[in-house]
C-alpha positions in Angstrom: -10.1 -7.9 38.3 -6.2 -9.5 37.8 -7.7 -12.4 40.0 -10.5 -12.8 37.1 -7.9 -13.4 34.8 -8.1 -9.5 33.4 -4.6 -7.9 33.3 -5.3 -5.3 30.5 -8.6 -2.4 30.5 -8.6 -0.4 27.4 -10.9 2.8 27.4 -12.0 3.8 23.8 -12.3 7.8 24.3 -14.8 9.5 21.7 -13.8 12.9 20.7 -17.1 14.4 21.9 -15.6 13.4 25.7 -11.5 14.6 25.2 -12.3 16.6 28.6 -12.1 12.9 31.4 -8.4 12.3 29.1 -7.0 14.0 32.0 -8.9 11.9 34.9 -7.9 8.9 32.9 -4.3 9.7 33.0 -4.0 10.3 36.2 -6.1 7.0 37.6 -2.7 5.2 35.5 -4.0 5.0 31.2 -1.7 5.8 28.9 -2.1 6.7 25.3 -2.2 3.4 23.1 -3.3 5.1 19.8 -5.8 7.7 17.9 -8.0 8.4 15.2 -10.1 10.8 13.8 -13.3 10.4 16.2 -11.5 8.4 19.2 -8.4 8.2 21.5 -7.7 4.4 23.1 -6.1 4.4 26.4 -4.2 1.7 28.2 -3.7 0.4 31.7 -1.9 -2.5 32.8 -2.8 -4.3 35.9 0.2 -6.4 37.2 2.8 -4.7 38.8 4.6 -6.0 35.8 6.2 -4.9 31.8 3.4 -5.0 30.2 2.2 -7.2 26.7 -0.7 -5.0 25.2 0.1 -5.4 21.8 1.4 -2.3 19.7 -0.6 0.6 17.9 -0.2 -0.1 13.7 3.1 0.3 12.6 3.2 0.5 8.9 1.7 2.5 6.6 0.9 0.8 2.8 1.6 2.6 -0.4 1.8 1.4 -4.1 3.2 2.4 -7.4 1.9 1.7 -10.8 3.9 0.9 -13.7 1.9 1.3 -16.6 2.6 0.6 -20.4 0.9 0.8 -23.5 1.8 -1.1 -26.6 4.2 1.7 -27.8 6.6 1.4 -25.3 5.2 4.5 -23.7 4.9 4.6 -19.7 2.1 6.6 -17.8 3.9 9.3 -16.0 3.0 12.2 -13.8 4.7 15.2 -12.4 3.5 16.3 -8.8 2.2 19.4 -7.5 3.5 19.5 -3.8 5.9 16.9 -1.8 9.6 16.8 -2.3 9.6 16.9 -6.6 7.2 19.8 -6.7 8.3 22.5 -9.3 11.3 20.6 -10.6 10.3 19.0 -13.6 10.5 15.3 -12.6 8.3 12.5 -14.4 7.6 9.9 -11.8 5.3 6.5 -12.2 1.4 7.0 -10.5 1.8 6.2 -6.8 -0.3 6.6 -3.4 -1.5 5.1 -0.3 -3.5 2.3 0.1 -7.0 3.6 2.2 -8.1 1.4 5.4 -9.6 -1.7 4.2 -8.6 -1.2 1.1 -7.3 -4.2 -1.0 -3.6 -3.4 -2.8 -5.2 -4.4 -6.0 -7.8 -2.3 -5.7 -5.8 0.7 -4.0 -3.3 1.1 -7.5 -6.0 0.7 -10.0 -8.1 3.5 -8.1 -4.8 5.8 -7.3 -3.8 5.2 -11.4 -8.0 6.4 -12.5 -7.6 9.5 -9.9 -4.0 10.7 -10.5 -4.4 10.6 -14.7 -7.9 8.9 -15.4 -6.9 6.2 -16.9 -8.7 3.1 -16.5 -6.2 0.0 -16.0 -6.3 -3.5 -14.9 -4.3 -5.0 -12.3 -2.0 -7.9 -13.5 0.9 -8.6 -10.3 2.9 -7.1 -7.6 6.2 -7.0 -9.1 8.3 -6.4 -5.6 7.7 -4.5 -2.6 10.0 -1.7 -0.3 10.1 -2.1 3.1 11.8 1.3 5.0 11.2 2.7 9.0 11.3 5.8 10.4 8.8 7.1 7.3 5.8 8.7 8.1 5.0 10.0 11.8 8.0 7.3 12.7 6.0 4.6 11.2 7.5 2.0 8.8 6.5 1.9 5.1 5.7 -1.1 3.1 5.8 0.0 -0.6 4.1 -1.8 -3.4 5.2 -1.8 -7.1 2.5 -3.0 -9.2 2.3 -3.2 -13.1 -1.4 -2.5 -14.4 -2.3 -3.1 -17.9 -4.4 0.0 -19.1 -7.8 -0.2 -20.5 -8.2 3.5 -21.7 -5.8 5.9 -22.8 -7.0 9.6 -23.0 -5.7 11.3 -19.9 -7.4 14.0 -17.9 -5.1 14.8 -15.0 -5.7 14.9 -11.2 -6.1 18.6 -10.5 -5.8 18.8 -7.0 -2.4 16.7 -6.6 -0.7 16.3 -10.2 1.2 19.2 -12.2 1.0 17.0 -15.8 0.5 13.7 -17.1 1.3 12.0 -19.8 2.4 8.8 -22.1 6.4 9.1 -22.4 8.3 6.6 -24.7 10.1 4.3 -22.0 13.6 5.6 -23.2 13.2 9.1 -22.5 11.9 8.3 -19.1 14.9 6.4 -18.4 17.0 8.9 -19.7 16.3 11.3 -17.1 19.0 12.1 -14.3 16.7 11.7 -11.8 15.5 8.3 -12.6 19.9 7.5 -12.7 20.4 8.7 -9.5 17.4 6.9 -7.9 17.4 3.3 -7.1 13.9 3.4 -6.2 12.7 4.2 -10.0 15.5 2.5 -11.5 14.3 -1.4 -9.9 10.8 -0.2 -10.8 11.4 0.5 -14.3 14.1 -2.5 -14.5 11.3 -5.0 -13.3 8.1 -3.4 -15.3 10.2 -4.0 -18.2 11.1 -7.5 -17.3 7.8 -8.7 -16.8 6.6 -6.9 -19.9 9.8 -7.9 -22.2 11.3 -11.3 -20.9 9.6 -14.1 -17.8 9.5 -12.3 -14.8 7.1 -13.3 -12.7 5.1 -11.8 -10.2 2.9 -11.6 -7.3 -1.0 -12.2 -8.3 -3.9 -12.4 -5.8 -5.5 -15.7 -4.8 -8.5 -15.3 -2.2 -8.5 -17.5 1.1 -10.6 -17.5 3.6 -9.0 -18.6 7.6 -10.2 -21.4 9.5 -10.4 -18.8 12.2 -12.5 -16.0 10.8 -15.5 -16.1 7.7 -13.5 -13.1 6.8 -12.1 -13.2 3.6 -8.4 -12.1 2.3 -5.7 -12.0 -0.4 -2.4 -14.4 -0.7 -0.1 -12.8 -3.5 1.9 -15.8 -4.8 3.7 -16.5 -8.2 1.2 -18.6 -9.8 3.5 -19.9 -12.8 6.3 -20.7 -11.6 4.6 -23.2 -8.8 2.4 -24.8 -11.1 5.4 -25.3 -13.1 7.2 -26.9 -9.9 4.2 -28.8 -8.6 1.4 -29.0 -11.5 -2.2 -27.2 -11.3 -3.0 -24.8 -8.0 -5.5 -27.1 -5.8 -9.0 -26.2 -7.0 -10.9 -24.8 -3.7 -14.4 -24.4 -5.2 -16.9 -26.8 -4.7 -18.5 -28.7 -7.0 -21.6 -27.7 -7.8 
């Protein structure tokens, strides 16, 4: 098989046969990764390191700042996780679902956490940390929405309370002092919504590789204020 140019066999394990994991680890296949319904295995060939490439190493989240035209910001307090039971008005945030577009994933986490219906405008920045979740990294999203309803009807499952709170008095809070996390949040929300900050919005693209489609955040004003109007990719019709 090396000689056919084949260095690397993968065996994709459905749960419904877990009982041959043991044959297969001792004929040499290692664990490369799992999921729900499957556990891939490895072996290497060559008597050599090997260059499989990695299992996924990051997991996506987002967070939504949110503000309506009174200056008030759409908080929530959690039910569980490290704030639970302390009183602590934190911005909408969650994990982006496989497959899912960021875009898509804050506007959805917003509508389930509170129920309010919003509309995407830009990533303002992103987090990157390691050593997160299951020793994965994190990539965080912070994304400001522009909401389209405002009645709230609270996620019953995961959220304690919800609500619209005047910017000031969420920035007043001790936690949101000692936290540089929700301190840059609210200090570029309110940038983009007071002075010119500029960020992130979604153009599609397509790669000369794959039909597939996919999303390329840029800042869209400042580089058709450097270079003119963004090449038009749709055809004529």
């Amino acid at each position: 098989m090396e000689g056919a140019g084949i260095r690397g066999v993968w065996i994709k394990l459905p749960i419904s046969l877990a009982n041959l994991i043991q044959s297969a680890v001792e004929e040499g296949f290692w664990y490369h990764h799992a999921e729900e319904t499957y556990l891939m295995l490895a072996y290497w060939l060559p008597n050599t390191p090997h260059t499989l490439p990695v299992n996924a190493t990051h997991r996506v989240g987002v967070g939504a700042f949110v503000m309506n035209d009174k200056r008030e910001v759409l908080v929530v307090q959690e039910k569980s996780g490290v704030l639970k039971g302390l009183g602590i008005w934190k911005f909408p945030t969650g994990v982006v679902e496989p497959g899912e577009d960021i875009n898509i994933g804050v506007v959805r986490e917003v509508k389930e956490e509170t129920g309010v219906d919003a509309e995407f405008v830009e990533v303002l920045a992103f987090r990157q940390s390691h050593k997160a979740y299951f020793e994965k990294s994190d990539l965080f999203f912070v994304c400001i929405l522009r909401p389209l309803s405002f009645d709230i009807t609270k996620q019953e499952s995961e959220i304690e309370d919800a609500q619209w709170m005047p910017v000031e008095e969420f920035a007043a809070q001790p936690f949101v002092q000692k936290h540089e996390l929700v301190k840059y949040i609210l200090e570029v929300g309110l940038a983009k919504s007071d002075k010119e900050y500029a960020g992130f919005s979604p153009i599609s693209i397509k790669s000369a590789f794959s039909p597939k489609q996919s999303l390329f955040y840029m800042n869209r004003r400042d580089l058709e204020k450097a270079s003119g109007p963004i090449i038009n990719t749709q055809k004529d019709s």
